[in-house]
C-alpha positions as MATLAB code, in Angstrom:
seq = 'XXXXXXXXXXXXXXXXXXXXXXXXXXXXXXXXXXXXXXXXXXXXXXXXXXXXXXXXXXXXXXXXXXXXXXXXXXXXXXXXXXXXXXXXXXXXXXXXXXXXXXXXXXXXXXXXXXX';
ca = [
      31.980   22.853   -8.454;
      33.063   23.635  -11.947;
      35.620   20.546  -12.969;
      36.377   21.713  -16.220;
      37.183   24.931  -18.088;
      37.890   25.492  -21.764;
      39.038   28.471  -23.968;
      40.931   29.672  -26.646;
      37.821   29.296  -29.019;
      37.197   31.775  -31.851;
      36.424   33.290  -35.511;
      39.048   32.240  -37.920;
      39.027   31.441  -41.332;
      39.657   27.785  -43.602;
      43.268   26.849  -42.601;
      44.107   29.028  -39.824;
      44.502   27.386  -36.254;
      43.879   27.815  -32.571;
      45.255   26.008  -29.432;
      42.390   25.503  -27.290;
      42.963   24.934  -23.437;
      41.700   22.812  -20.629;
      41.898   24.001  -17.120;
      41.246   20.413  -14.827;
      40.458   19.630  -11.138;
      43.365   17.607   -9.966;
      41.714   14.643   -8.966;
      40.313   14.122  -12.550;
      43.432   15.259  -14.050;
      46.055   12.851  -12.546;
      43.265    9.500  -13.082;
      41.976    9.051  -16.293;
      42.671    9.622  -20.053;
      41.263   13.292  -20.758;
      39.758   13.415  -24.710;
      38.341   16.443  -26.702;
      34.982   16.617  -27.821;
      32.671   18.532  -30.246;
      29.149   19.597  -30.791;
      27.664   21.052  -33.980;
      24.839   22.377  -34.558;
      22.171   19.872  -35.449;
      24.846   17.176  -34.393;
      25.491   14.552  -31.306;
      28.875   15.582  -29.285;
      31.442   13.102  -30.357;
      35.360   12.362  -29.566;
      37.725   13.478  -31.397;
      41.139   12.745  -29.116;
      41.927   11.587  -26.802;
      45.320   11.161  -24.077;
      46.158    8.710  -21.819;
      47.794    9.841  -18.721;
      51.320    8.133  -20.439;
      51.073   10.526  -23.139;
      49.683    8.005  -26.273;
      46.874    9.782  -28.066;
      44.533    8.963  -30.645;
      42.072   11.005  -33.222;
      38.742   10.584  -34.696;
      39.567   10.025  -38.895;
      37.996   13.839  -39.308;
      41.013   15.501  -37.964;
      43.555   13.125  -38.132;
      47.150   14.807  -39.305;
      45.626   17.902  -38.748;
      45.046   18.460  -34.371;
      47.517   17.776  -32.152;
      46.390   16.773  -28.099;
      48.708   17.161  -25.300;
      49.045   17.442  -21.734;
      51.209   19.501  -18.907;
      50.693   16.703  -16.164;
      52.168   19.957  -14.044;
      49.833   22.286  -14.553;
      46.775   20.247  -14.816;
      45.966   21.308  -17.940;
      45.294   19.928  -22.076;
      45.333   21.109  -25.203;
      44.109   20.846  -28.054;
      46.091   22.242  -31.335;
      43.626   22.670  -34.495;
      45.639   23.404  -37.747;
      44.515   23.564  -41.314;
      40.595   24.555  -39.958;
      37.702   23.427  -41.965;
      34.360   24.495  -42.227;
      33.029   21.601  -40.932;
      35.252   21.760  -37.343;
      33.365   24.595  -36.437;
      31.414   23.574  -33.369;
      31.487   24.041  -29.853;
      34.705   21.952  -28.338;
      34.703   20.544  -24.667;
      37.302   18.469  -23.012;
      36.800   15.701  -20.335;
      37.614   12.359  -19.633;
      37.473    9.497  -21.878;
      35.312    7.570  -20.830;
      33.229   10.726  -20.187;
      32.263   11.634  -16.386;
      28.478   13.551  -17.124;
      28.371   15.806  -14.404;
      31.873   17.199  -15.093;
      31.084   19.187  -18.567;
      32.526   22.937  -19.029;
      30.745   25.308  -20.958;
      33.295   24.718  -23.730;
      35.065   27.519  -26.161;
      33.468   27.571  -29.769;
      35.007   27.223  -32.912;
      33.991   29.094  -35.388;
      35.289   28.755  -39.504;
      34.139   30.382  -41.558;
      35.399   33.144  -44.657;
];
């Protein structure tokens, strides 16, 4: 059973944006703060928002001012909004809870910046 599906990922260049989507199984949904995460190459996956289910969200000092997390409690779904793109965001971007449930990763979208 796939829990989790991202996409929106994609080429861009420095300081162009993307929304990137969530698609989420109900019962993971409705429970538990949902975050965004991010894997580079040669890099551990680490948090960089996060939601609770109230709506109060939080960000990692790297993108801080510049992504925007959100949530449509109706459609089981989250977003993430990436403005102002570095270099250094690209990376592969996966959402899930916060705490993290293991066996519930997507594939994830990637991000790609570059000129």
């Amino acid at each position: 059973q796939v829990q989790l599906v991202e996409s929106g990922g994609g080429l861009v260049q420095p300081g162009g944006s993307l929304r990137l989507s969530c698609a989420a199984s109900a019962s993971i949904f409705r429970l538990n703060t949902m975050g965004w995460y991010r894997q580079a190459p040669g890099k551990q996956r680490s948090l960089v928002a996060t939601i609770t289910r109230g709506g109060t969200t939080n960000y990692s000092d790297s993108v801080k001012g510049r992504f925007t997390i959100s949530r449509d409690n109706a459609k089981n779904t989250v977003f993430l909004q990436t403005n102002n793109l570095k270099v250094e965001d690209t990376a592969v971007y996966y959402c899930n809870t916060d705490p993290f449930i293991d066996l519930a990763w997507g594939q994830g979208t990637q991000v790609t910046v570059s000129s």
